[in-house]
Structures are given as C-alpha cells and as structure tokens.
C-alpha positions as CSV (number, residue, x, y, z in Angstrom):
1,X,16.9,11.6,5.9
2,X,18.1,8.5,4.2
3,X,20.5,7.4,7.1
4,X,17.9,7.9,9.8
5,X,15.2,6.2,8.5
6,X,17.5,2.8,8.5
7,X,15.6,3.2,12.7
8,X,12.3,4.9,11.8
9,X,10.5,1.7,11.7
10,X,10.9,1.0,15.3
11,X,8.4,2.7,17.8
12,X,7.5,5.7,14.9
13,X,4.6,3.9,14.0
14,X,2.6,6.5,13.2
15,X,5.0,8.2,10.6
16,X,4.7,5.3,8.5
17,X,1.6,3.6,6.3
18,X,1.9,0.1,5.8
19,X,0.5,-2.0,3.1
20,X,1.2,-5.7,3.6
21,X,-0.3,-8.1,0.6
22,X,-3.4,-10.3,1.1
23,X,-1.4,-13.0,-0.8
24,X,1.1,-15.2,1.3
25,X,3.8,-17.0,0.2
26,X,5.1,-20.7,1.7
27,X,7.5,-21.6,-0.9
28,X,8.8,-21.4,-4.8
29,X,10.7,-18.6,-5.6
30,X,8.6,-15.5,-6.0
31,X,9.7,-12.2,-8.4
32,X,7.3,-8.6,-8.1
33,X,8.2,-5.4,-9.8
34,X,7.7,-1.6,-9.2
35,X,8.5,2.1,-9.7
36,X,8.2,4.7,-7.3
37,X,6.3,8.1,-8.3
38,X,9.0,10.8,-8.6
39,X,7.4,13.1,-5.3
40,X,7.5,10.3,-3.0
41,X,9.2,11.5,-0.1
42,X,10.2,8.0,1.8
43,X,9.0,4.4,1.0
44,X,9.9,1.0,2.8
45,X,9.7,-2.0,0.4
46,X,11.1,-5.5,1.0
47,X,8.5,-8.6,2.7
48,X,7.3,-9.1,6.2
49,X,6.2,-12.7,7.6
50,X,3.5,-14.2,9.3
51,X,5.2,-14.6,13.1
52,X,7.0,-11.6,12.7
53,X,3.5,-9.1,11.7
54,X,1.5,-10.6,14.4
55,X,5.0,-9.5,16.9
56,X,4.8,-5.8,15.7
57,X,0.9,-5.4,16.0
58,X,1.0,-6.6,19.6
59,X,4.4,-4.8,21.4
60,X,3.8,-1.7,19.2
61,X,3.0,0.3,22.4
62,X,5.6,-1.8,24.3
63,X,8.7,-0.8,21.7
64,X,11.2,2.0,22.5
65,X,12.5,3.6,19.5
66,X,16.5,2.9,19.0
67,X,16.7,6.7,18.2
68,X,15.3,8.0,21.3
69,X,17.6,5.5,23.7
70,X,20.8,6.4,25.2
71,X,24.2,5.1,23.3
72,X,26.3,3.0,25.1
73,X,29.4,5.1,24.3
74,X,31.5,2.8,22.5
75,X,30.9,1.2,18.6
76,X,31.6,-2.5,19.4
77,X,28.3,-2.6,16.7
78,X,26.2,-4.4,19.4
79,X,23.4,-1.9,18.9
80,X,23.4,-2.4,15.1
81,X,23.1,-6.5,15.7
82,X,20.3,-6.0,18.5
83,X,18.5,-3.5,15.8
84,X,18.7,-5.9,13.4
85,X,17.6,-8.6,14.9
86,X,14.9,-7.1,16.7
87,X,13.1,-5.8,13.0
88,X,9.9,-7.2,12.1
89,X,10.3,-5.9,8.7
90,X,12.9,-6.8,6.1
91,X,13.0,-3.8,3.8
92,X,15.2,-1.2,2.4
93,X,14.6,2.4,2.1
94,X,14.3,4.5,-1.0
95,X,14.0,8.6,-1.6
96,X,15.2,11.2,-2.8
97,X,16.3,8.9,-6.0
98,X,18.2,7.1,-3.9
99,X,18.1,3.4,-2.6
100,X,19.8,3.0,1.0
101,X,21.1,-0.4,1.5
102,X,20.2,-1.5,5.4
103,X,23.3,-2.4,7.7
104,X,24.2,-6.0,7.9
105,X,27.2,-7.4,8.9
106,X,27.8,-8.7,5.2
107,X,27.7,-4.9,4.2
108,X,30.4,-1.8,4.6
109,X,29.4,0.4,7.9
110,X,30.2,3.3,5.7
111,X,26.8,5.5,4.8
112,X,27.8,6.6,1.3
113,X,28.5,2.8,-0.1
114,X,25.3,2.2,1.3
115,X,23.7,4.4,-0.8
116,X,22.7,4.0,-4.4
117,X,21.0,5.6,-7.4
118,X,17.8,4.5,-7.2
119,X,16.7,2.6,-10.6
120,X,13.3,3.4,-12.7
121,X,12.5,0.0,-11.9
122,X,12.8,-2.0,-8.9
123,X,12.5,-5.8,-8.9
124,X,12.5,-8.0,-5.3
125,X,12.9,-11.4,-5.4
126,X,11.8,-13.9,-2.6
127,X,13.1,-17.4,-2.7
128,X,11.7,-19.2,0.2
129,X,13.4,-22.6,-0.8
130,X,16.6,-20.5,0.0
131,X,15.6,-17.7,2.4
132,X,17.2,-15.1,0.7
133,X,15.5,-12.1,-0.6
134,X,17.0,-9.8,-3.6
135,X,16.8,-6.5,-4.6
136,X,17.2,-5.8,-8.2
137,X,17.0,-2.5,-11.0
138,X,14.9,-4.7,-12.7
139,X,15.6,-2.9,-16.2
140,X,18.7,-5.0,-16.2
141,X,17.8,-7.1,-13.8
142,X,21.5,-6.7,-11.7
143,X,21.0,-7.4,-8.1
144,X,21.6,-4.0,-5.8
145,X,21.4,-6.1,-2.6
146,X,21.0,-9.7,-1.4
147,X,20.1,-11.1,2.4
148,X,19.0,-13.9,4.3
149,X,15.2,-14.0,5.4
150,X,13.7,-16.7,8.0
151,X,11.0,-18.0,5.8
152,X,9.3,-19.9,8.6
153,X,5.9,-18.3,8.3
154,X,3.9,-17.0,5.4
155,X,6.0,-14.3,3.8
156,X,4.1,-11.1,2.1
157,X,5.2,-8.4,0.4
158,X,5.5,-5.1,2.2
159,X,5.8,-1.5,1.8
160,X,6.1,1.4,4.5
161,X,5.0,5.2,2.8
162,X,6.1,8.4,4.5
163,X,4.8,12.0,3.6
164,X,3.9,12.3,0.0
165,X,4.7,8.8,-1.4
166,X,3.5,6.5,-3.8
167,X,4.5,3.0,-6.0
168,X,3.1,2.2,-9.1
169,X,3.1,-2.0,-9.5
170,X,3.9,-3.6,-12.7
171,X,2.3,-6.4,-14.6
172,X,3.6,-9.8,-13.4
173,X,7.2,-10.7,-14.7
174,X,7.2,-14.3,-16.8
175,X,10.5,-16.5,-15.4
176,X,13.5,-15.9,-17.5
C-alpha cells in the first residue's frame, strides 16, 4: 500500500479527500504540528501552492494516472523525474505506522530506506524565505525528511485522507 500510493495522487482523484487551509502563506518561516488517529488507513500531508491548486482543479479530467500507463521498459528514472515534476502536491504518505519518504533524486531508490516508523507527533516546517519544507517527529523535533518547494505563489497546508482516516491538530508551537 505504502509504495503505491507514492502515484495515487495523480488521476485517482476520487480515492482521496483533500483539505487545503484557508490560511496562505507568502513568506517567514512557518511550523504546524499533528498526530494521526491510530485507524487511519492512508493520509497525505505536506503543502500545496497557489499556481499549482488552480493546475490540479482544472486538468483533473485531462490527467492519466502514471499507474495505469505503459513502462517504457528500461529504468533510466525518467518516469520518476517526469512524476515528480508533474505533482501538484508536495506531501509524503503515512499509514500503517509508517511514514514513506517520496522519491527524489536526493533520496535512495530503495523502498525499505524510504520507509520509516511513523512518530506520535509529526511537525512540517515551511520556510518560504528558503523554499524548503521539513518533515519532523516533532517529540524531538529531528528532521525525517527535507526538500526544495517553489514558493512562488501562496503556500497552504495540505492533507489527502484515504478510507478510514483522520489527524488530530495541535495547539500552535512557540519558536524555539
């Protein structure tokens, strides 16, 4: 389950249920916390922007699902970079008490060091100054998983909820 829903976002629309704040953010850097309910089958958390939502609302009939096309035969990884590039989302994936890091060319191709105990707590942090965007077990606030984000637009926090799911969010974090 984990290591196909790295593509479910693409043309499965309607397996997913999206909730994107009401509360943009244009700069600063920006810190939110959560835990996810213990029966949740598969959430999507991580921030979406401005000119990227207003892309997936429009071509969501015109997308093909990566899954369903055919594979070119070979693993030069040029599928992985057009996937990744073609995401409206930045998120990572979390069930099963697990949290599956997305593929990036900064991380291993192999599935199982992708794939990590899911904390009680999880912390993202946005730094639009930077573009970067962190993932963090924010009991001990140790990052799990860092990447680049084109803050361009208005960034807001996102989270995709499969089946039987469910976050809880936590009181706002002071800076440390």
């Amino acid at each position: 389950l984990l290591l196909g829903s790295e593509r479910i976002q693409v043309g499965c629309y309607t397996t997913l249920d999206y909730i994107i704040g009401d509360t943009g953010i244009v700069k600063g850097k920006h810190f939110w916390a959560f835990h996810v309910e213990a029966y949740s089958y598969l959430v999507k958390v991580g921030v979406v922007s401005s000119n990227k939502i207003q892309k997936l609302f429009h071509n969501t009939h015109d997308v093909t699902s990566p899954r369903c096309e055919q594979d070119s035969g070979h693993d030069s990884g040029s599928e992985d970079a057009f996937f990744d590039s073609s995401q409206p989302f930045t998120l990572v994936t979390l069930g099963m008490k697990k949290l599956f890091i997305p593929m990036t060319p900064a991380v291993p191709k192999d599935p199982v060091s992708r794939i990590l105990p899911l904390p009680s707590r999880l912390g993202i942090c946005l730094d639009c100054d930077k573009g970067k965007l962190g993932f963090y077990d924010a009991g001990c606030m140790k990052c799990l998983f860092e990447c680049e984000v084109d803050c361009s637009g208005v960034m807001y926090p996102a989270f995709a909820l499969m089946g039987g799911a469910a976050v809880q969010l936590e009181e706002a974090v002071t800076a440390k």
